[in-house]
Every structure is written in structure tokens, then in C-alpha cells.
C-alpha positions in Angstrom: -171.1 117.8 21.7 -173.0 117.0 18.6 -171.8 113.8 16.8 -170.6 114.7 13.2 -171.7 112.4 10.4 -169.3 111.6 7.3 -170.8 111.8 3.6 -170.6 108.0 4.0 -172.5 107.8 6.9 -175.5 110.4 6.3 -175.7 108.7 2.7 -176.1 105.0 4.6 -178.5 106.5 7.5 -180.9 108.0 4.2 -180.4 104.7 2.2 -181.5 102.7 5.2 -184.8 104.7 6.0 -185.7 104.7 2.5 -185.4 101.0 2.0 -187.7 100.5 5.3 -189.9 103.3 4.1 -190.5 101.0 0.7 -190.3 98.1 2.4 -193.4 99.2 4.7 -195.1 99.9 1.5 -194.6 96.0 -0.1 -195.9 95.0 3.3 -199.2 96.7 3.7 -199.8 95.9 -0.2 -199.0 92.2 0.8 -201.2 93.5 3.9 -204.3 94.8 1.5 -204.3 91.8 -0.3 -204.6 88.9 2.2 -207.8 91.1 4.3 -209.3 91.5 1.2 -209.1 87.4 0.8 -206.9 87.4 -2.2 -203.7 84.8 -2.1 -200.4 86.6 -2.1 -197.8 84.1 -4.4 -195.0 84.8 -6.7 -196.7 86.9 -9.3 -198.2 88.8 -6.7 -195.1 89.5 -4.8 -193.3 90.4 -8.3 -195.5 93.2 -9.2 -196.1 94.9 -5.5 -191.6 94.8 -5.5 -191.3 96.2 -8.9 -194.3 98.6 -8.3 -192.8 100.0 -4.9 -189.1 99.6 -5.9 -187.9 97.2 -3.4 -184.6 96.3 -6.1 -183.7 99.4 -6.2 -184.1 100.8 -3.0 -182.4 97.4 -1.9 -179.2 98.1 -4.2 -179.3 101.8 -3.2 -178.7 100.3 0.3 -175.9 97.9 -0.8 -174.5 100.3 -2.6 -174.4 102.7 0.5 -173.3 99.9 2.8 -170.7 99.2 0.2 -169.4 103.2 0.0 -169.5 103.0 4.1 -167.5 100.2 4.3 -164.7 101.0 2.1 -164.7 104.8 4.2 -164.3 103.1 7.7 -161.3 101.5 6.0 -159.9 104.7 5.1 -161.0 106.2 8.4 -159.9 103.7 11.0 -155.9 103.1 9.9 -154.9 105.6 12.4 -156.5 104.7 14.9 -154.7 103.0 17.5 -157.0 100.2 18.5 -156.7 99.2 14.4 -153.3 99.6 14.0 -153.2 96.9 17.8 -155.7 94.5 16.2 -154.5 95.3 12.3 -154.8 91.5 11.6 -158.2 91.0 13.3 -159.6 93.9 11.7 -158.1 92.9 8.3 -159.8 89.1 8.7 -163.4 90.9 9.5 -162.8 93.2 6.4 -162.1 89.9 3.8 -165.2 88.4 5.3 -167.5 91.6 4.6 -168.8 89.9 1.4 -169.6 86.4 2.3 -170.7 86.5 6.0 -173.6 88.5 7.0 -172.4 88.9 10.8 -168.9 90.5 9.8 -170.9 92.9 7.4 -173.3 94.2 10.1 -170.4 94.4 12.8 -168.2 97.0 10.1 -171.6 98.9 9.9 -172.0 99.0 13.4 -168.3 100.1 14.1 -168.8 102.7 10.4 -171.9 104.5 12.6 -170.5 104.9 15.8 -167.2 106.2 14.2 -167.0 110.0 14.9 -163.9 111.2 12.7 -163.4 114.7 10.2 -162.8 111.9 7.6 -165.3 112.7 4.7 
């Protein structure tokens, strides 16, 4: 059986590949530079972001990360391994904004979440 995708997943799954997709692009520019003996500082790394859009594709990401997030909270309050570990889930939720590694482990859990939740 097919695994269904939320809104909130298929919108963090297109964010994603088009922040690598720009992100490939700052690098061979960075890339292009360097082979053609030119030195790559700040400036230089200024203009090749704001020509490719790295910001914005990088806030676009957030932003999806962000709209994920908040969904698996939604999604998840039924389920009964949450409503078992309600305080451990809870703690990795308040960490979300300041700790990287509780942020990529709600992501992880938001992807392989297969509800009818939209």
C-alpha cells in the first residue's frame, strides 16, 4: 500500500528539494569561481546567495518545517504511543526551537507519520 502524504508533508518534501536544488547552485558558483583562480570571501558569497535565493529558499524551508511541526502535533494526540509518553513528547516539542537534534527528530517522526490528517 501506497504511503499517503499530508499537505504538510508534500509541502516540506518540495521545500526541501528546492532549498538543495539552490543550494547546489551557490555551490558550483562558489565552484566556478575558485577553478577560475578568483578568491571566494564575503562579498563574493553575498551576491552568489542573493543571486540564487538561498534566504528565501532557506525561510521557505523553515517556514515548511515550521507548518510540519505544528501538524504532527495535531496529528499524533491520538495516537497511543503519544498519549503513553505525553510528557516526553511534550519536552521534545518545547525544545523544537532551540535545539537542532529535537528539531530533526519531530521531522523525522512528521515524515514517517502516515495519518488522513491533512
Amino acid at each position: 500500500m501506497k504511503k499517503k502524504h499530508s499537505k504538510a508533508q508534500i509541502d516540506y518534501l518540495a521545500a526541501k528539494e528546492h532549498f538543495l536544488q539552490i543550494s547546489a547552485q551557490a555551490d558550483k558558483r562558489v565552484n566556478a569561481l575558485r577553478e577560475e583562480g578568483k578568491e571566494v570571501g564575503q562579498a563574493e558569497m553575498e551576491e552568489i546567495i542573493e543571486r540564487v535565493g538561498l534566504h528565501r529558499a532557506f525561510n521557505e524551508l523553515t517556514h515548511a518545517e515550521n507548518v510540519l511541526i505544528n501538524w504532527t502535533q495535531t496529528a499524533i494526540k491520538s495516537e497511543p504511543e503519544f498519549i503513553q509518553n505525553r510528557s516526553t513528547f511534550e519536552a521534545l516539542y518545547e525544545r523544537v526551537k532551540t535545539d537542532v537534534e529535537a528539531r530533526g527528530a519531530i521531522l523525522n517522526l512528521a515524515m514517517r507519520l502516515n495519518l488522513e490528517l491533512a
